[in-house]
N, C-alpha and C positions, 0 to 999 in steps of 0.2 A: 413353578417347577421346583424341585426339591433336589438337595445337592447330591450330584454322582447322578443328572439325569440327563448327560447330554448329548442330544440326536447321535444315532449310527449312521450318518447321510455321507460319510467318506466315497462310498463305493460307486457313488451312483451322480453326486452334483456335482455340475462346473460350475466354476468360478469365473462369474465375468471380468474379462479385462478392466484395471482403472484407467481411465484417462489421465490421471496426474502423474507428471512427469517433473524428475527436477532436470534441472540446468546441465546442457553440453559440457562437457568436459574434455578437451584436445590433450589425447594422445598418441603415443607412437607407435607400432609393433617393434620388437627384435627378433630380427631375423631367431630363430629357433624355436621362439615363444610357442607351448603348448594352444593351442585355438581358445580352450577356455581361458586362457591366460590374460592374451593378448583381447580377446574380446570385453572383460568381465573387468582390467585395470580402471579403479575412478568409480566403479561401481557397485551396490550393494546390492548383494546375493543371499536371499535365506532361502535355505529347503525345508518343508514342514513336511516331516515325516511320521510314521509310527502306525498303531493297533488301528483297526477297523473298529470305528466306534468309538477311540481317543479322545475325536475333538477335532480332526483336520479338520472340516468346512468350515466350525467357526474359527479356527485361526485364521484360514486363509482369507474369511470375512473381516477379521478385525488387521490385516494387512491390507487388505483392497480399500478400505478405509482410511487406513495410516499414510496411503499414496502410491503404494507399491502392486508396478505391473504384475497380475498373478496370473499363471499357469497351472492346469489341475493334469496331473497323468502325463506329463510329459515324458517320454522314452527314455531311459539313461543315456541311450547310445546318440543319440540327438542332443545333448546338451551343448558339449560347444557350436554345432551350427546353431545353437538356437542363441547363444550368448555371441558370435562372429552379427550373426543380422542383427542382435541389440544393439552393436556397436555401429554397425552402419546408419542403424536407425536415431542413435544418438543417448548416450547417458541417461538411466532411470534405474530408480530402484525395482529390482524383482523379485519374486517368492513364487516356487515351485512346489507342487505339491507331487510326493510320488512316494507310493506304498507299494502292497505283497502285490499289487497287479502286473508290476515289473518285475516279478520276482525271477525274472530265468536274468536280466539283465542287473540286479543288484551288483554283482562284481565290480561291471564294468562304472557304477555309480561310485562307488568306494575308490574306485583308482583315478576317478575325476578328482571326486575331492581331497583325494591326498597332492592331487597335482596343485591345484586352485592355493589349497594352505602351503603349499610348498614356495609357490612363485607371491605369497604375500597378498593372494586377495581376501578382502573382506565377507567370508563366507563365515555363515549362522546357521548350522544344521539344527532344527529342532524335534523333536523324537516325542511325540506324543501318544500316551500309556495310562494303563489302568488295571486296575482290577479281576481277574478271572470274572469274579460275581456280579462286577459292575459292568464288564463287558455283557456277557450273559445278559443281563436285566435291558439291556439299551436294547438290544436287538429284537428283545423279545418283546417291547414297549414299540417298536417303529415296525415289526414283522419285515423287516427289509433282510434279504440273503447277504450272509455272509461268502465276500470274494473266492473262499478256497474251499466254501462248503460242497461235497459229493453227496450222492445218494439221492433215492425217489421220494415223494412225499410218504409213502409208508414205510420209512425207514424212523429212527429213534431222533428226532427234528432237535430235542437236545444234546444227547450225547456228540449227534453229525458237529451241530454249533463248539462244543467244549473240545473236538477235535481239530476242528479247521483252528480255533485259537490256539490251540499249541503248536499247530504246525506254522501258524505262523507271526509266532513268537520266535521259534528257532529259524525261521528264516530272515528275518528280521535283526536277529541278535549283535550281527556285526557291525549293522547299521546303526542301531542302538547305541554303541560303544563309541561311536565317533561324533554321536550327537549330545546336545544338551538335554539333560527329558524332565519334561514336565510330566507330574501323576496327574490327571485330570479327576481321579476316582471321587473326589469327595469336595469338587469345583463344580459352581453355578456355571452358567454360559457367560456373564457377565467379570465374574473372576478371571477365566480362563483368557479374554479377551486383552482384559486389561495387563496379565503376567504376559501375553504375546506381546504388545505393546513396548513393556518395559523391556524386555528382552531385546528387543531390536533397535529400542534406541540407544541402550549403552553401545560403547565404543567396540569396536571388532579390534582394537591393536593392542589391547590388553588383555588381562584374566579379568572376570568380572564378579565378585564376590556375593553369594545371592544368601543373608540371613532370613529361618521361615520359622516362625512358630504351629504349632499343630497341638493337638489333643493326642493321649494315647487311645482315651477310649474311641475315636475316630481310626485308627492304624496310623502309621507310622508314613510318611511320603516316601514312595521306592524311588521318586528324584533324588534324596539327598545322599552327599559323599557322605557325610559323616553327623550320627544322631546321638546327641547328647539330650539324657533323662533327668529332668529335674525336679521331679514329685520330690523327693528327698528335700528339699529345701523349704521354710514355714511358708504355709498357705495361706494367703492374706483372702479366700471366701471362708474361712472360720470365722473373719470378723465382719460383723454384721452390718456394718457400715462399711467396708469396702468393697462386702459382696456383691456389687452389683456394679460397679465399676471395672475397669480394667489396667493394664499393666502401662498404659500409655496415659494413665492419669493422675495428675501429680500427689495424693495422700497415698494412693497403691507404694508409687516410686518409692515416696518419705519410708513406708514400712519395709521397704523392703532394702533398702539402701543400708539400712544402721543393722540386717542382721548380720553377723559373721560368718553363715553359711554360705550366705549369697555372694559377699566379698570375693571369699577364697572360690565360688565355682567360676565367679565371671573373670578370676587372676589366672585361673588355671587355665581356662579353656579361650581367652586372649592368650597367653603365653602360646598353647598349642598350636595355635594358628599363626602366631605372629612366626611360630620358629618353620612350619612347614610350608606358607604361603608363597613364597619363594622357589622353591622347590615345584609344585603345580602349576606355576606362571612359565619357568622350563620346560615343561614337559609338553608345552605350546597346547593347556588346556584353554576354552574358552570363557569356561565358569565354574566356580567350584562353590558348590550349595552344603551350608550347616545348617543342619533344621534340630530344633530347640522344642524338646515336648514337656507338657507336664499334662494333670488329669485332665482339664477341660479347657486348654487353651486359650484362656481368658486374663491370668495374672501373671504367674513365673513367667513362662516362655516368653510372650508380648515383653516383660520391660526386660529378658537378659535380651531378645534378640533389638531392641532401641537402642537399650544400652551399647551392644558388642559393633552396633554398623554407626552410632557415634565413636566409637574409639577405633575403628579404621576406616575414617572419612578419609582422612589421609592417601589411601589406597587409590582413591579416584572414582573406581569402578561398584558400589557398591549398593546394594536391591533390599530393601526389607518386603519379606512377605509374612500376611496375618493370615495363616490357613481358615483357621473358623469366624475370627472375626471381619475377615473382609465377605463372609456368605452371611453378614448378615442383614 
């Protein structure tokens, strides 16, 4: 399978329950406590959300995996009864899955989870996205209908496809904003898997700082806050002995360490961060992604993003990801 090719199966698969379950946890309600509240305290909650074609099913497979009871399509407006019987039923970790099929109910999902981060639970909304073109090509590879698609079969089967995606992207969009988003556009199934993974094992009581390297000639990740371009800086495949190695290996590092471009971008762009990081951890986000590009993803980007998540270990919370080199 070649990257940016993975199934459109959101619309149509369930997700069987996992059987593994952790350990009881004895709590109390307070009188007032919102239902999700009071059912969901001690316990961890991700939503995997987003595009028709994203990547849901294999996230919600590499959760059923990780241990966590999963649910595909779950109602919005059924949530807290569905988190009150968790609790009867006794402490485990869950992941829900729920897209534009709820779309008349999306509101009422949005004012759960403002309630859920409000009262301090451990809620991971994850927003799973891609591509106009990458969309387009899944669908058209699995022939499976898109959820918001109209019209008969002698209608224009693409343009129907290129409209249901916008409509709901704009339905979508609020949801989007409240969640962490992974691009899955130019992710193996295997990538994608393992970025859910990590996601959900960092801590929910923090911000959790996610550094990515990427190629420009690949596009840019529409997950990251903030993309720093680092073609400008000497390119160690001019030299013909490091071309073939990468940024994560130590005669790359030696070259690239002693130039004084690279000094002054990795002073700057530490500075940058270290002075607004604070700030985004206020603003009760749950992650905040810098993705680091240069031509092919292989030298500069790999050792500034080594570099920058060694020099804010300190933080706690912090993700390296290799866009191209981990597809390979």
């Amino acid at each position: 399978m070649t990257p940016g090719s993975l199934p459109a199966q959101d619309s149509a698969s369930p997700t069987t329950p996992s059987p593994i379950t952790t350990e009881p946890e004895a709590t109390s309600a307070t009188p007032g406590d919102h239902p999700a509240a009071t059912a969901a305290k001690g316990s961890d909650v991700v939503l995997v959300t987003g595009m028709s074609g994203g990547g849901k099913s294999i996230a919600m497979h590499a959760l059923e995996d990780a241990g966590f009871f999963c649910v595909d399509n779950l109602p919005p407006e059924l949530l807290p009864q569905f988190l009150e019987l968790e609790k009867r039923r006794g402490w485990r970790r869950v992941a829900i899955a729920v897209d534009v099929r709820s779309a008349g109910s999306l509101p009422q999902l949005l004012l759960h989870i403002k309630e859920m981060r409000q009262t301090g639970i451990s809620l991971r909304s994850i927003f799973l996205d891609a591509d106009n073109d990458t969309l387009l090509r899944r669908f058209s590879e699995t022939r499976r209908p898109h959820p918001l698609r109209v019209g008969t079969e002698d209608s224009d089967t693409h343009r129907a496809l290129q409209e249901a995606i916008a409509l709901e992207r704009e339905l979508l969009t609020p949801l989007r904003m409240e969640s962490t988003v992974i691009d899955s556009s130019q992710l193996r199934p295997a990538q994608l898997r393992a970025w859910v993974r990590d996601l959900v094992r960092a801590s929910g009581s923090s911000l959790t700082l996610v550094f990515e390297s990427f190629a420009f000639k690949h596009g840019v990740p529409s997950d990251a806050d903030f993309v720093f371009d680092v073609r400008v800086l000497p390119n160690p495949y001019y030299d013909r002995e490091l071309r073939p190695l990468t940024g994560r290996d130590a005669p790359v590092a030696a070259y690239l360490e002693v130039q004084p471009e690279v000094r002054l971008m990795l002073s700057q762009i530490g500075a940058f961060i270290a002075q607004w990081l604070p700030n985004f951890g206020q603003d009760q986000r749950s992650y905040l992604t810098v993705a680091i590009g240069c031509t092919g993803g292989q030298h500069r980007s790999v050792y500034l993003v080594e570099t920058l998540a060694k020099q804010f270990a300190f933080h706690g919370q912090v993700l390296k990801r290799h866009r191209e080199l981990d597809a390979r």
